[in-house]
N, C-alpha and C positions, 0 to 999 in steps of 0.2 A: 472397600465398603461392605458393612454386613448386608445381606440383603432382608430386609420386613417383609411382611406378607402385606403386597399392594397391587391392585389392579395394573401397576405403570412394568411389571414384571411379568405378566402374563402365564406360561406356561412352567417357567425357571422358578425351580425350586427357591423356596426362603432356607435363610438361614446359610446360605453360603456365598462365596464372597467373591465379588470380581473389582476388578480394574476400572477404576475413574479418574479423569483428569480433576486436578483439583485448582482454585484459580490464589495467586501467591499476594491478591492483594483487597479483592473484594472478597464483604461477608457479611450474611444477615447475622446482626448483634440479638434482632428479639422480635421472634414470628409474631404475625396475627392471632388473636384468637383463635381457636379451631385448626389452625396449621401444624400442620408436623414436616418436620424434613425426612425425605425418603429417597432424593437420588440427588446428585448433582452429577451436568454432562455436559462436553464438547465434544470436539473431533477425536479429543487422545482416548476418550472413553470406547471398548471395545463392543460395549453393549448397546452404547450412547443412541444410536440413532433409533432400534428398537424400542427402549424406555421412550424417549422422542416421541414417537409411532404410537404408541399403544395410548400415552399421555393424549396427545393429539385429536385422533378418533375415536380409540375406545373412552376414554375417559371424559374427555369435554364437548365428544359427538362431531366434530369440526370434519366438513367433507376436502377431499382434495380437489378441488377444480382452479384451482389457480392456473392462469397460464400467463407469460409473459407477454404475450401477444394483450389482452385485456390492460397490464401494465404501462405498454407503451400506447397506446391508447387514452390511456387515463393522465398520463404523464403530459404529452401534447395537449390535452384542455385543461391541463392548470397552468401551464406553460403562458395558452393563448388568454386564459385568464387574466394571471398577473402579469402579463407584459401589454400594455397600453397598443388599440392599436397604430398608434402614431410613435409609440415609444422604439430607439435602438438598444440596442445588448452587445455587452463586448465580452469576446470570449479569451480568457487565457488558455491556449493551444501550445499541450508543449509537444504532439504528436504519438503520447502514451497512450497506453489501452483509454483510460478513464478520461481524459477530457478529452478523445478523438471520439468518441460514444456520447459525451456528452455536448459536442457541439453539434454533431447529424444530428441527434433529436430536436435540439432547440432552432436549426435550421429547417428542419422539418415543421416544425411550430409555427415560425416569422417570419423564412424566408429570408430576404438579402439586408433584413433589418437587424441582421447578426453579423459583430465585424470580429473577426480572429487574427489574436496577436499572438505571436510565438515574439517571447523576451531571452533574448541570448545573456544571459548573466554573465558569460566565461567559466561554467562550471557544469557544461553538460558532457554529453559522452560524446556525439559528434562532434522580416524583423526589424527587430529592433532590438539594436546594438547596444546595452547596458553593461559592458562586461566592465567597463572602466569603475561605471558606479557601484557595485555590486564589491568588487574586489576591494575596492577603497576602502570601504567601508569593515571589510572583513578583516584588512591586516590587523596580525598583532591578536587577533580574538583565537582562542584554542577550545573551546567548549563548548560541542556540540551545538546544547540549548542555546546559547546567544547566539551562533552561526541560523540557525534553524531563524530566531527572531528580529536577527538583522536582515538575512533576504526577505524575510515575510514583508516587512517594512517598505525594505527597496521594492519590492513588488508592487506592492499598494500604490508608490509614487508614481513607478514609471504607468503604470495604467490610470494614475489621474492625471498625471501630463499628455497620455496617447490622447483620453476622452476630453483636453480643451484642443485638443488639435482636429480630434474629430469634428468638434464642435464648429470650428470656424469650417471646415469643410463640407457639411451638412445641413449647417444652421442649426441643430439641436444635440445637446448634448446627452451622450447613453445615462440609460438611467439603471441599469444591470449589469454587472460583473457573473459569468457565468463559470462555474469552478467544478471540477468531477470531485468530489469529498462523497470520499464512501463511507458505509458503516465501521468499518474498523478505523478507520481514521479519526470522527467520534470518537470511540471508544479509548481509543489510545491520547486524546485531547483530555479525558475527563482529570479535574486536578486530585490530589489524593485525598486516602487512598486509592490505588491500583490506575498512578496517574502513568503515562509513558511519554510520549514524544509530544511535542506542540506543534501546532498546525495554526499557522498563519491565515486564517481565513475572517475577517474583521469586515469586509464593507457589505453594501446592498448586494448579494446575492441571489443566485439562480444555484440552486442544488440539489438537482431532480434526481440524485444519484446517492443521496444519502443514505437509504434503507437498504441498498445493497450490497452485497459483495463482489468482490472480483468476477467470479465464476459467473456470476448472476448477469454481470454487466458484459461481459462477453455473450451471453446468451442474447442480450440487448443489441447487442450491437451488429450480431449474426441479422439476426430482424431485421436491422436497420440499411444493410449490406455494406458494413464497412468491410473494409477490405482484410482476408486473414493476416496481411502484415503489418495491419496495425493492433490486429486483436490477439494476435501471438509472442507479442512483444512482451519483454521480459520488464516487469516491474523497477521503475529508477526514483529516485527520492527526488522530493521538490526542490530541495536544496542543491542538489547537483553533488558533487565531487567535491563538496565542501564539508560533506559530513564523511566521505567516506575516500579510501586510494580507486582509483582505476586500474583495475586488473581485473578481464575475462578471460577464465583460466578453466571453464566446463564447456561441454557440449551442450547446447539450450536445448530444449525441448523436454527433457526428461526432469531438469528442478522448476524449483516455482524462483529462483534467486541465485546470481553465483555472483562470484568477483574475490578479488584478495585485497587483502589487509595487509600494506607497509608499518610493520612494528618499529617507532622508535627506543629499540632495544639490541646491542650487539651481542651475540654469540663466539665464540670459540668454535674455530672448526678447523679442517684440513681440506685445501681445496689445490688439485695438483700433488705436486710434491714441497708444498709450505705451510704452515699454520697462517692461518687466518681469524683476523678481529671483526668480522662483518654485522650488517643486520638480518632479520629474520623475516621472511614473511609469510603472512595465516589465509593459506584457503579457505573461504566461507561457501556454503553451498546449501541452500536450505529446496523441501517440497511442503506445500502447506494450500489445504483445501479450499481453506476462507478467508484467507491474510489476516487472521487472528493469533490464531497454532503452527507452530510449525515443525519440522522436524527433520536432523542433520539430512543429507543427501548422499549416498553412499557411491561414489567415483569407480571405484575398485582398483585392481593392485597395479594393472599393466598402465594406467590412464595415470595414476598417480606419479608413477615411477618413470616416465613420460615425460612428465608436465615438469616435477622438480628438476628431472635434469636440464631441460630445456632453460627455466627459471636458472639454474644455480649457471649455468653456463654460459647464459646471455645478458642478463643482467648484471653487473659488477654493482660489488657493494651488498649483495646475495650471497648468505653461506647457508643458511638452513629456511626448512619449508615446513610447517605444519599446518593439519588440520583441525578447524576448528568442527566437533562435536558436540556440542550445549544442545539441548533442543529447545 
């Protein structure tokens, strides 16, 4: 980016050039009057958060006094708001960072007029037992997007079949489905351009979690004293293992995401002393700030050379390991 002469730059010279991430599928076509374009920024940006900073309070005077403690505060009376106080909520619990955070708040709001379902689809990494239905439905489907919209679907049911059963059990049926849907998850819902994954989120919801991100909601949940092993917990897709193979094959703590990729692809190799027809599989490993950006995660040489042999050696039907790098 050249840089202009503009207060969002501060003391850095104009006219020279730095590093911005740039976005591969949204774009203003045609400013406001009076508008000029002078930076675009996220996480990849090196300067990003200063331009940020300077936009922020030198430019529009905004003080910093946010704290999350006033959030969760504010969050709990809209909560006791919209929830009737004779009304139930039911929470889909799958014991991930983002609805574990988001049912202590809303339990904090209602109290024991919050009932949490953990739904076993057959597609998690380790109730109620839906895996028969879930799979059924799945055979025979290979593409992503319809795996993603047929559990969303299964979802919906099995939580309108829990809420008549609550019903006869309580006498009243929930009137809230309560769902952790973060900011990125939005974002990534929007249809094109700069459309990405779909998010089955369709009925009467609670989603007091949408304005923020991962990190943020961790902060939340610090607050709230959930426990560090559920706010440590590495990021798993709603869909389970239907969108992706099972394979952890990093040390957690150091990425934001790890696991491997079963490639329906055979290689050529020599394993022992015979050539070999086998398939391939792609370590993925990503670190990323706000579950928007991301970027590869770097293993190193001894961890790698480790892991493959381990992989080519134990696994049969294994002849070669790469690393996937995309950011």
């Amino acid at each position: 980016m050249q840089m202009p002469s503009s207060a969002l730059y501060g003391e850095a010279d104009t006219g020279k050039r730095q590093t911005v991430w740039m976005s591969h599928g949204d774009e203003v076509v045609k400013l406001p009057q009076g508008f000029e374009v002078v930076a675009r920024s996220v996480t990849h940006s090196p300067q990003g958060m200063e331009t940020l900073r300077l936009f922020l309070f030198d430019v529009c005077g905004i003080k910093a006094d946010w704290k999350m403690q006033d959030v969760l505060d504010e969050e709990i009376k809209t909560i006791q708001t919209m929830v009737g106080p004779d009304e139930h909520v039911v929470c889909a619990l799958s014991g991930g960072v983002d609805s574990t955070v988001a049912a202590t708040l809303v339990h904090k709001a209602i109290g024991d007029r919050l009932h949490c379902v953990f739904v076993d689809n057959g597609l998690l990494s380790t109730c109620v037992d839906a895996s028969e239905q879930f799979l059924s439905k799945l055979k025979g489907v290979e593409d992503p997007e319809q795996k993603r919209k047929i559990i969303g679907r299964e979802f919906i049911a099995v939580f309108d079949d829990f809420g008549h059963k609550l019903e006869q059990k309580i006498g009243k049926r929930p009137e809230f489905l309560v769902q952790g849907t973060l900011y990125p998850d939005v974002i990534e819902s929007c249809p094109p351009p700069g459309s990405g994954r779909t998010h089955s989120h369709t009925i009467k919801a609670i989603t007091m979690l949408v304005d923020f991100k991962r990190y943020e909601v961790r902060k939340l949940g610090s607050i709230l004293n959930v426990p560090d092993s559920f706010l440590k917990r590495h990021p798993f897709p709603g869909p389970g293992l239907a969108v992706r193979v099972l394979g952890d094959v990093t040390r957690f703590g150091h990425s934001s995401s790890a696991f491997a990729v079963f490639l329906p692809v055979q290689t050529v190799g020599v394993q022992g002393d015979q050539r070999t027809h086998s398939n391939a599989v792609v370590l993925r490993a990503i670190t990323s700030e706000d579950g928007m950006t991301a970027d590869w995660y770097y293993f190193g040489h001894e961890f790698l050379v480790d892991v493959v042999n381990k992989i080519c050696n134990n696994v049969r039907g294994i002849n070669r390991v790469c690393q996937d790098i995309t950011s």
